[in-house]
C-alpha positions in Angstrom: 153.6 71.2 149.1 156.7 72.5 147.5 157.6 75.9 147.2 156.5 78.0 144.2 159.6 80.2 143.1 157.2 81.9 139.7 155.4 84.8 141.2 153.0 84.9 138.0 152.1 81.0 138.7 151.8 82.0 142.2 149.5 84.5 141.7 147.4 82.3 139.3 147.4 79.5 141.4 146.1 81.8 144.5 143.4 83.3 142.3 142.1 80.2 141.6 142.4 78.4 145.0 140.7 81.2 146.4 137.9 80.9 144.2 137.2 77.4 144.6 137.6 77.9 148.4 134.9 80.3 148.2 132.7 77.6 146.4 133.3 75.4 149.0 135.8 73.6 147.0 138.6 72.1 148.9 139.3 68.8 147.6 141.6 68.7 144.4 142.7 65.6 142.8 145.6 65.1 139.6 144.5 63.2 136.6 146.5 60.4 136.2 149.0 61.4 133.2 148.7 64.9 133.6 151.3 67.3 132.3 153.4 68.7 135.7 153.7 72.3 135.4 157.1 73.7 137.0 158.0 72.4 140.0 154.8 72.2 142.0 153.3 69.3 143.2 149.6 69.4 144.2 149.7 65.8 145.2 152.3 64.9 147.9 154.4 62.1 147.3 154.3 58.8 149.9 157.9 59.7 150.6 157.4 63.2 151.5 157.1 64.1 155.6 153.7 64.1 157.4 152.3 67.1 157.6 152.8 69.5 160.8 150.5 69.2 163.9 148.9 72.3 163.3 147.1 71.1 160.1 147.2 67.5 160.6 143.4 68.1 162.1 141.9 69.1 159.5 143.4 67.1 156.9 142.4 64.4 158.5 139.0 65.5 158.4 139.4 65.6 154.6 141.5 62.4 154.1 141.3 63.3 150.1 142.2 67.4 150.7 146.1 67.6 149.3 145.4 71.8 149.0 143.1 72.9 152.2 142.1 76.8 153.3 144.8 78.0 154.9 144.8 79.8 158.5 147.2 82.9 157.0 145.0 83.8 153.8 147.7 86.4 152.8 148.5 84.1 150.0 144.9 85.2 148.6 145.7 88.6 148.6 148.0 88.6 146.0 146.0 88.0 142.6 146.7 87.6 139.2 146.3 91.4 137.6 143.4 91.6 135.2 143.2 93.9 132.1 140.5 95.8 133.7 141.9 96.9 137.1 144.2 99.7 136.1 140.9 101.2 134.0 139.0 103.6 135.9 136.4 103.8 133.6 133.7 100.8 134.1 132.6 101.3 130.6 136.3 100.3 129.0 136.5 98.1 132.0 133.6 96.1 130.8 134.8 96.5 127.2 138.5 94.7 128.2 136.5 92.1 130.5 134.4 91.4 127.0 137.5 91.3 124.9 139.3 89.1 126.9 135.8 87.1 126.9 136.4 86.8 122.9 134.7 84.7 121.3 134.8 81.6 124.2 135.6 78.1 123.6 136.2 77.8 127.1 134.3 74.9 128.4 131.6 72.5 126.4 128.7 75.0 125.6 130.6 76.9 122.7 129.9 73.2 120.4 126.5 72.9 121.7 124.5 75.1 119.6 125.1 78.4 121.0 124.7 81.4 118.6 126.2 83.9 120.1 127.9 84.5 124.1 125.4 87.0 125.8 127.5 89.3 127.5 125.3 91.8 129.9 123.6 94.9 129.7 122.8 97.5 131.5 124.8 100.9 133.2 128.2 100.4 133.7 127.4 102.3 137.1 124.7 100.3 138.3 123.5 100.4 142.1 121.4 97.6 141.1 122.7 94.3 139.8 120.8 91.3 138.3 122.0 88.4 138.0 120.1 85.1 136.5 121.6 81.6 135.5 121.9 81.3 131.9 120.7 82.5 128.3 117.7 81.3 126.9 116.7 80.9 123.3 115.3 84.4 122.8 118.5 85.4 124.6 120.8 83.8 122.7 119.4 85.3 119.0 119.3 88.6 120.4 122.7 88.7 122.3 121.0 90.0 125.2 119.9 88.5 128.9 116.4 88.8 129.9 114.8 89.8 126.7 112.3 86.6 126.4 108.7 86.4 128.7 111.0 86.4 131.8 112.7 89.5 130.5 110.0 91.1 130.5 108.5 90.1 133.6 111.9 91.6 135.0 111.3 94.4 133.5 107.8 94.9 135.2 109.6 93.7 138.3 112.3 96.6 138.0 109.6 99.0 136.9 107.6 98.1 139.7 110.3 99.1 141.7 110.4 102.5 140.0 113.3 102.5 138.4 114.0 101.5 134.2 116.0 98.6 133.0 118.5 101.2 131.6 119.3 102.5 135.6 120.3 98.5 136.4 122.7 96.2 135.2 121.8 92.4 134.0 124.1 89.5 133.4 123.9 85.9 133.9 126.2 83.0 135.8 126.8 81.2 132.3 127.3 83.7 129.2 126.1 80.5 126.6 122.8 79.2 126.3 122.7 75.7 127.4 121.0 73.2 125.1 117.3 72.9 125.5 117.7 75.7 128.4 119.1 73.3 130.6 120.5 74.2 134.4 123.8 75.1 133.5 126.2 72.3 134.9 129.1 72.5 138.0 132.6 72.7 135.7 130.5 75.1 133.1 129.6 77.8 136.3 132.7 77.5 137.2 134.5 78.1 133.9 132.6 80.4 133.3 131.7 82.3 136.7 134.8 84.1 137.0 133.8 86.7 134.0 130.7 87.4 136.2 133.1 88.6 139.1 134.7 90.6 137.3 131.9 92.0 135.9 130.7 92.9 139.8 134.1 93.8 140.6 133.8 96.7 138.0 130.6 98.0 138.2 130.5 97.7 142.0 126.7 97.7 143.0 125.5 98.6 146.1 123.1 95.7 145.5 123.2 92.5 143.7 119.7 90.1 143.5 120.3 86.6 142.4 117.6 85.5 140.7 116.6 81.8 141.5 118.8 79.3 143.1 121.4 78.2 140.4 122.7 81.9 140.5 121.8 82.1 144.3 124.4 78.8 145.0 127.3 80.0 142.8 126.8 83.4 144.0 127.3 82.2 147.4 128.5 78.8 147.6 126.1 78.1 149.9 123.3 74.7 149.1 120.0 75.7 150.5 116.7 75.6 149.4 115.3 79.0 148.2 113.5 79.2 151.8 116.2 79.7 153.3 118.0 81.6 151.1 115.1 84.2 150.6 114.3 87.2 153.5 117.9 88.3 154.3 120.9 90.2 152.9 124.4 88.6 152.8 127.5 90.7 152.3 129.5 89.7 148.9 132.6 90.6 147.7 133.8 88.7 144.1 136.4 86.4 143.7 139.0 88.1 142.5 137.9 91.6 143.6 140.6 94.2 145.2 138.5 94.1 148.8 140.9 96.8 150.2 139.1 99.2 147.9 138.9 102.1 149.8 135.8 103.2 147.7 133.8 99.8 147.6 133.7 97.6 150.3 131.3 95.0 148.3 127.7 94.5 148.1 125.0 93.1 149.7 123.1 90.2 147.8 119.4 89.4 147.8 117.8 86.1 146.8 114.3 85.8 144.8 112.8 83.7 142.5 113.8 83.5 138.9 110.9 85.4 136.4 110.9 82.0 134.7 109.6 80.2 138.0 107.4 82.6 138.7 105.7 82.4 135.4 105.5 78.9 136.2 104.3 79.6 139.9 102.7 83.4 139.8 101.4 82.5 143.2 105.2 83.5 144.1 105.1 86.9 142.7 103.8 88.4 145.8 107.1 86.4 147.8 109.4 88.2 145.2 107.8 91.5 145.8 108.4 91.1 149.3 112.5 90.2 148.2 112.6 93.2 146.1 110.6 95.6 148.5 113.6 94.7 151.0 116.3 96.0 148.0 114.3 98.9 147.9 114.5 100.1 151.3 117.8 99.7 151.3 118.8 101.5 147.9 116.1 104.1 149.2 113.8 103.6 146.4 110.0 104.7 146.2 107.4 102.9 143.8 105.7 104.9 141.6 102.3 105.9 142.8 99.4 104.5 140.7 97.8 107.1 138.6 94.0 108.0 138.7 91.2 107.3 136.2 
């Protein structure tokens, strides 16, 4: 690959890299016809030298890989600045992240009958983190995730739990509703995925719970059945995030069934109260007792 000279397009092109990497993404391909930008090639030419011993292996175990993960990941480390990082305030944060949201045209769902892009709610300062797949209709009209019958199961769930929806935070992979509630599709999570992190990045949650598998797999790149996701914590740190943090290390992320499913399936509401009695031992948090009469 030839040498990038722009520091900005280096950073840009490491950011992103990096986050595909981390989705398990390591084959990239150039559309015939396509605009070069600079200098770079991402496609070596025939003429060029094979490549050196040391990654000749595991190119070859990727015959169509012309950008694989790197050994020396220090490349990663050097990202492209975001609005929100010099803000210490996670409620301006937010407010930058949304602004530089605007009003998204981004990737296919903007012209399929979205009314409005449903940012997140919750506190800023959340220990707690939610987060689901996509807005649904009653989502969409209000602006707001979870506000629908699986909104308020959630909030049951969260009350249950004996805390208020106001003491978490709640966002979703995709920010558009997809038509007729659909499964939000690969190139739309990942256009649309990278808000999310930064989202996380600011608020910095102790813990995050994906709720049902589409947020569960772009969450953590990782293709596995809800069984096997389910009963366990895995330590997460966003795409994008500064990890060297001295103040947040990342959080650790729970899987459970989405409200929808269990709606669907309330035979599964006792599984997802085992997922979130797990959080709450964690975050040190006590249900509220029943009360007499």
């Amino acid at each position: 690959m030839a040498s990038i000279q722009n520091p900005e397009l280096r950073r840009a092109i490491a950011e992103r890299l990096r986050y595909y990497n981390e989705l398990g993404i390591y084959d990239f391909y150039r559309r015939e016809g396509a605009a070069q930008t600079a200098s770079v090639k991402l496609v070596p030419e025939v003429s060029e030298p094979a490549p050196d011993l040391s990654a000749r292996d595991e190119m070859a175990a990727k015959k169509s890989a012309v950008v694989s993960k790197p050994r020396d990941e220090s490349i990663f480390e050097v990202l492209n600045p975001k609005p929100e990082q010099g803000v210490t305030d996670p409620v301006a944060a937010l407010k930058l992240i949304r602004e530089d949201l605007g009003d998204c045209t981004r990737c296919k769902l903007h012209k399929q009958g979205r009314k409005q892009i449903v940012f997140g709610v919750g506190n800023p300062r959340a220990e707690l983190m939610f987060v689901g797949e996509g807005p649904g209709a009653d989502e969409d009209a209000q602006g707001e995730p979870f506000v629908g019958r699986a909104g308020q199961l959630l909030n049951n769930m969260i009350k249950a739990m004996g805390i208020r929806r106001e003491d978490v935070y709640i966002a979703n992979v995709v920010k558009c509703r997809p038509p007729g509630n659909r499964t939000p599709e690969r190139d739309e999570c990942d256009t649309c995925s990278p808000f999310l992190m930064r989202q996380i990045a600011v608020i910095k949650p102790k813990v995050i719970v994906a709720l049902g598998a589409v947020a569960a797999k772009n969450l953590l790149a990782i293709n596995a059945p809800m069984s096997e996701l389910r009963g366990r914590f895995y330590d997460f740190m966003p795409s994008g995030a500064r990890s060297k943090d001295p103040s947040w290390q990342g959080s650790k992320l729970a899987v459970t069934y989405h409200p929808a499913f269990l709606l669907r399936d309330p035979r599964q509401k006792g599984e997802a109260w085992k997922d979130l009695q797990m959080v709450m031992k964690y975050l040190g948090l006590t249900p509220p007792t029943k009360q007499e009469g």
